[in-house]
VOVO-972236 format. One record per residue: residue in one letter; x, y, z of N, C-alpha, C in turn. Coordinates in pm, whole numbers, plus 50000, padded with zeros to 5 digits. Layout:
aXYZXYZXYZ
...
***
This chain:
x014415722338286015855721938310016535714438196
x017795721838133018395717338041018685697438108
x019105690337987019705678138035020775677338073
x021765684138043022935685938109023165688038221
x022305702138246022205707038368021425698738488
x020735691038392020115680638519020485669338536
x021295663038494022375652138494023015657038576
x023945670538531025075672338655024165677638829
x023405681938799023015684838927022415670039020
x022195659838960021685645539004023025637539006
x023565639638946025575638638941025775640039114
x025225649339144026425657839234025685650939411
x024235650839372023695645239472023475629539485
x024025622339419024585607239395025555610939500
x026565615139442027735617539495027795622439689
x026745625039732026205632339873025565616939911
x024435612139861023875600339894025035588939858
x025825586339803026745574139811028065576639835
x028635583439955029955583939941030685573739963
x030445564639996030935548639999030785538739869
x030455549739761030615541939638031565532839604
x031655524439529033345522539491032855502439443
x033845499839347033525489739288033515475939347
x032765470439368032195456439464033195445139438
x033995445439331034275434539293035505437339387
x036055426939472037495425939555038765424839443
x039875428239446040715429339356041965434139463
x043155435139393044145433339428045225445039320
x045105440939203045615444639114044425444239004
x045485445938846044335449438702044435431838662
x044935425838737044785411238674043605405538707
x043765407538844043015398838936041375406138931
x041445426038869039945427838858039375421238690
x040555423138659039695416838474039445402338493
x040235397938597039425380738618038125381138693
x038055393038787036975394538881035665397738790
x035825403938711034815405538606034405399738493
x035235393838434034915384938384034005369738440
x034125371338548033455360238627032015367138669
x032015380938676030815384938719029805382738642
x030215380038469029105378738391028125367838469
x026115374538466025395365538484025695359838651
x026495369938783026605365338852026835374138968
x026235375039067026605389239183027775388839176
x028245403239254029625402339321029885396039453
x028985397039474029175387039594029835375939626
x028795364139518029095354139476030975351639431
x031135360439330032145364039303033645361739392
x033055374939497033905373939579034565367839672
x033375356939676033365343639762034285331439697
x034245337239575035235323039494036775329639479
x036975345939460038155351039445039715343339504
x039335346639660040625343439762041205329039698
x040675317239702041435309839654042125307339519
x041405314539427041265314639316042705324839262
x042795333239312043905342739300044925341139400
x044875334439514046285321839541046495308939479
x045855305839403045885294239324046705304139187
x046255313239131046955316639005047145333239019
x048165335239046048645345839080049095356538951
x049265347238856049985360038734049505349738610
x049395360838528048995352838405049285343338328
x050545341538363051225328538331050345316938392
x050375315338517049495306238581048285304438498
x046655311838481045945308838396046625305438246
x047435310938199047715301638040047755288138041
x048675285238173049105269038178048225260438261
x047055264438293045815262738386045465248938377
x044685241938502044665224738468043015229038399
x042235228338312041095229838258040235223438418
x040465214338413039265208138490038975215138631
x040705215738695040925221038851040365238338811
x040335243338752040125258538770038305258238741
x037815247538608036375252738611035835248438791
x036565236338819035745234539007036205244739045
x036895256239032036965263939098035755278739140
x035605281539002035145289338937033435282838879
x033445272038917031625264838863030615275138976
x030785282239086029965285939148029505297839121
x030495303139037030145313738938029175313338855
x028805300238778028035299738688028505295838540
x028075297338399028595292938306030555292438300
x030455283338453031905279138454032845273138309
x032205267038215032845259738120033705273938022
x032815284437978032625297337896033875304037967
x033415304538090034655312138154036135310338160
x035905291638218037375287238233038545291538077
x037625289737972037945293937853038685306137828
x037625317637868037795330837880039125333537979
x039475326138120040575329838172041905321038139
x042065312238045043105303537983043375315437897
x042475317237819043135324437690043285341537708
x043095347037780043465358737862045025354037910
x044795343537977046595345238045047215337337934
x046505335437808047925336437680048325346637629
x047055354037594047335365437552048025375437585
x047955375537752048565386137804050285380537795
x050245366937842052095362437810052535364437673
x051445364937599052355362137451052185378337416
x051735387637413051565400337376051695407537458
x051645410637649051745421837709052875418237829
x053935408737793054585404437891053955393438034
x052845390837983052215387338142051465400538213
x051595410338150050745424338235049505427938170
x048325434538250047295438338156047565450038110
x047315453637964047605467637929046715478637978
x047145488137981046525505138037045825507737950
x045385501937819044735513737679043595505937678
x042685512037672041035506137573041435497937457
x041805505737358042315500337247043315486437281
x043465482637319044125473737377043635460337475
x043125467937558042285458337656041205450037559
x040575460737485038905450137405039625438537331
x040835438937315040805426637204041595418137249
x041065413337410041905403137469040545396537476
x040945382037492039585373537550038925377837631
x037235370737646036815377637761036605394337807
x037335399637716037005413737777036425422337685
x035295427537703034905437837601034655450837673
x033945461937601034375475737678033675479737817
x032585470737847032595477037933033375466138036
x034045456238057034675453138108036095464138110
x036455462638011037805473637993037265484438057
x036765496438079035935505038127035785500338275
x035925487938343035625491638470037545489938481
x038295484738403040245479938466040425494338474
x040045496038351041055511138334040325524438454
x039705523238488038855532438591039305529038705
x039175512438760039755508638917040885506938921
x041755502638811043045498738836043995506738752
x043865515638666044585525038598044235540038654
x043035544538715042425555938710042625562838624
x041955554638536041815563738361040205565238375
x040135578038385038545580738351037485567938255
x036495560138289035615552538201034445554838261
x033355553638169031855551238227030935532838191
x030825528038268030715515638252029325511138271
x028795507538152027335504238121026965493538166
x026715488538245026225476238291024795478238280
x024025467638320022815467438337021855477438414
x022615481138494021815490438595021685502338537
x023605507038539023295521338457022765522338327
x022645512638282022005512838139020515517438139
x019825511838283018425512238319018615525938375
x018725533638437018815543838507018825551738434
x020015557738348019965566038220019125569338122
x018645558938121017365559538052015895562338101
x015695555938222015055562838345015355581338401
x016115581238426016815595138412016465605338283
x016135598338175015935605938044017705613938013
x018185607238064019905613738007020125608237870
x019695597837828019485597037691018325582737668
x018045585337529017005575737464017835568637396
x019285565137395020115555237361019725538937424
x019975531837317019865514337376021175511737375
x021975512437266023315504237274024235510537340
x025555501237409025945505037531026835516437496
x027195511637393028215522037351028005537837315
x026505539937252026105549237196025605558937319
x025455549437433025455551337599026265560037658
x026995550737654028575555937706029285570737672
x029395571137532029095583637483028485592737491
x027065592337497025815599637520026305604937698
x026185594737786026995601637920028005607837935
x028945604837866030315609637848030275625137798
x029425630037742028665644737668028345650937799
x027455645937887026795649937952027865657038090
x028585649238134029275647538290030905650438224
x031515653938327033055658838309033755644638308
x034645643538255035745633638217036295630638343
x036595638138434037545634438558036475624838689
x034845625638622033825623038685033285607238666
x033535602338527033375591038462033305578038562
x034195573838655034115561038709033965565238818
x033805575338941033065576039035031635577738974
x031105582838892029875580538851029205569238830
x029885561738730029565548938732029135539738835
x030085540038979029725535939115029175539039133
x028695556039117027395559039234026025554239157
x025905557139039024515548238946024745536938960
x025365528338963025325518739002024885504239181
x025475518539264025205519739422023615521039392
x023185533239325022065538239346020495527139284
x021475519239180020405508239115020365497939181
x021075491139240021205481039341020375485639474
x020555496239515020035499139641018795505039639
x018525516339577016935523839572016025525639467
x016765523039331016005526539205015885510939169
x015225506339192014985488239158014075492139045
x014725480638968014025484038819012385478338817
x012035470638900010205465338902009465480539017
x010265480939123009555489139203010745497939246
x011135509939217011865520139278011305525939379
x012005529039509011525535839633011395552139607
x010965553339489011095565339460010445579139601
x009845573039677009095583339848010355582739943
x011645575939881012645579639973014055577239885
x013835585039816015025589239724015455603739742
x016775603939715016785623039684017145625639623
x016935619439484016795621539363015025629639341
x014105621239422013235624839346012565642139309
x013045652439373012935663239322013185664939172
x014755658639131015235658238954014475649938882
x013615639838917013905626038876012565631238777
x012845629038649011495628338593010265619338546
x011025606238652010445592038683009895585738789
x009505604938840008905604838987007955599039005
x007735584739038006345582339023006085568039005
x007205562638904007295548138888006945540139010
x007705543339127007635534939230006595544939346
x006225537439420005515542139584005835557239595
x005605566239643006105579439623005445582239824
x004965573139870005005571840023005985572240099
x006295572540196007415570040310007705559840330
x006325554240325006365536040319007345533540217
x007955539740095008745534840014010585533140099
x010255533040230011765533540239011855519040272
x010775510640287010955496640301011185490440221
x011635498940113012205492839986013545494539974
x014345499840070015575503740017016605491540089
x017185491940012018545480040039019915481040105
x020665475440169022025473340193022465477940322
x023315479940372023855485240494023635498640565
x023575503940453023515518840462022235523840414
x021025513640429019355516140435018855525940452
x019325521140626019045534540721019235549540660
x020525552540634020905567140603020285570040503
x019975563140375019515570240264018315570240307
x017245562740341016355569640425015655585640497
x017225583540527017295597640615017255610040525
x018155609140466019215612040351017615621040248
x016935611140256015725617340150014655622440266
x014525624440360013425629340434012505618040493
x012975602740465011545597440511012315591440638
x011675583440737011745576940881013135565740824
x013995567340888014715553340861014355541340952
x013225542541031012775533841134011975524441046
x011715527240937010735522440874011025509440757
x012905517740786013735504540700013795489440788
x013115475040671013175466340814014485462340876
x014975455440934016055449340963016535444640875
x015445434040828016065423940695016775434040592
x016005444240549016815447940424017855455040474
x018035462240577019885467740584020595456040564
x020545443140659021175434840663021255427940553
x020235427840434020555419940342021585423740200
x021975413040152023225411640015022185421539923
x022875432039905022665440239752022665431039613
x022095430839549021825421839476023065429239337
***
C-alpha cells in the first residue's frame, strides 16, 4: 500500500477510535492557550491544568504578565516545573504582545514564532485551537508515531511537519494532530504498545512491537479504555479498573 494511501486510511480510523479527541490543555482564549503551553514544556497537562484557574484570574490580559510581580507568578507556576525559565518566558510574551500586537496574540505563524517562549510547534497548536487555522503539531508523541507508522524517516520537527502535511489534507491538520496524539498517550506507548488491541493494527507496519495478545488491552489507558478495547476486537473486561481510571500521561 502506497504511503499516502496508508496514512490516509489510518487517518480516517484514528478519527472512528478517538472522537473525543481535542486538545488537553484548558484554555479560554489564544492568550491563555499560548500560556497553557508554554507551561506544558517538560510537564503533563494535567499538571498544567491544575495551576491554570488561578493563574489566569490572577492575569487576565497581557498587560498583566508584562507588569508581573517575578516572585508572586514563579509560586504560582513552580508546580509546573522549570518555574524560573518560564516565569521569564510569560513576562516577556506579555511585552511583546503590548508593545507589538496591542496586547492580542497574533493569527500568523510568521508572527507567533518570534514571540518569547513560543516556537512552531507551540504556534501550531494557537493557531489550530484558537484561530482554526489548519497546523500539525509535533510533539513528542506524534513525532514517535510517524515514524513508527513509517509516514516518514524524518527526525527534525519541522522536516516532520511537512513530510505529514504531504501526506493528509490541509483541512485535516489539527484534528489529526489530537487524534495521534490521543492515540500515543493512550495505546501506542512508546516502551510497550498494546498493539493486540489496537485498530490500527491491520495498517500498522509496527505490528508487533508490543503484545499482539488480547492480554494487550491491559495496556490501554484513560477513560475511554474500555471502548477502544472494544473498538479493536479484544474483551474490554480485561481493561483493569486502575487504568480507565487513571491520568493519561
Amino acid at each position: 500500500m502506497g504511503r499516502k494511501r496508508r496514512a490516509r486510511r489510518m487517518a480516517r480510523i484514528l478519527a472512528e477510535t478517538h472522537p473525543d479527541a481535542h486538545c488537553e490543555l484548558d484554555h479560554g482564549n489564544a492568550l491563555q492557550l499560548a500560556v497553557a503551553t508554554i507551561l506544558s514544556a517538560q510537564c503533563t497537562d494535567k499538571r498544567v491544568n491544575e495551576v491554570t484557574p488561578k493563574l489566569f484570574a490572577r492575569y487576565p490580559t497581557a498587560a498583566d504578565y508584562a507588569g508581573a510581580d517575578r516572585a508572586e507568578l514563579e509560586q504560582l507556576i513552580k508546580p509546573t516545573g522549570f518555574f524560573r525559565n518560564k516565569t521569564t518566558s510569560l513576562i516577556n510574551l506579555g511585552q511583546a504582545l503590548v508593545e507589538r500586537y496591542d496586547g492580542e496574540v497574533p493569527g500568523r505563524l510568521t508572527d507567533l514564532v518570534t514571540l518569547p517562549g513560543i516556537g512552531r510547534k507551540t504556534a501550531n497548536v494557537i493557531l489550530g485551537n484558537a484561530f482554526d487555522v489548519p497546523g500539525i503539531t509535533v510533539d513528542t508523541h506524534f513525532q514517535r508515531l510517524v515514524r513508527r507508522w513509517e509516514w516518514t524517516d524524518e527526525t527534525d520537527p519541522v522536516k516532520i511537519e511537512h513530510a505529514i502535511g504531504a501526506l493528509i489534507e490541509k483541512r485535516d491538520w489539527t484534528m489529526l494532530s489530537h487524534r495521534v496524539i490521543f492515540h500515543g498517550r493512550r495505546v501506542c506507548h512508546a516502551r510497550k504498545p498494546a498493539c493486540g488491541a489496537c485498530t490500527l493494527a491491520a495498517a500498522c507496519p509496527a505490528y508487533g512491537t508490543g503484545p499482539t495478545d488480547p492480554l494487550a488491552a491491559k495496556l490501554l489507558k484513560g477513560p475511554r479504555a474500555r471502548d477502544l478495547a472494544a473498538a479493536a476486537g479484544a474483551d474490554p473486561d480485561l481493561v483493569p479498573a486502575q487504568a480507565a481510571a487513571a491520568d493519561v500521561p
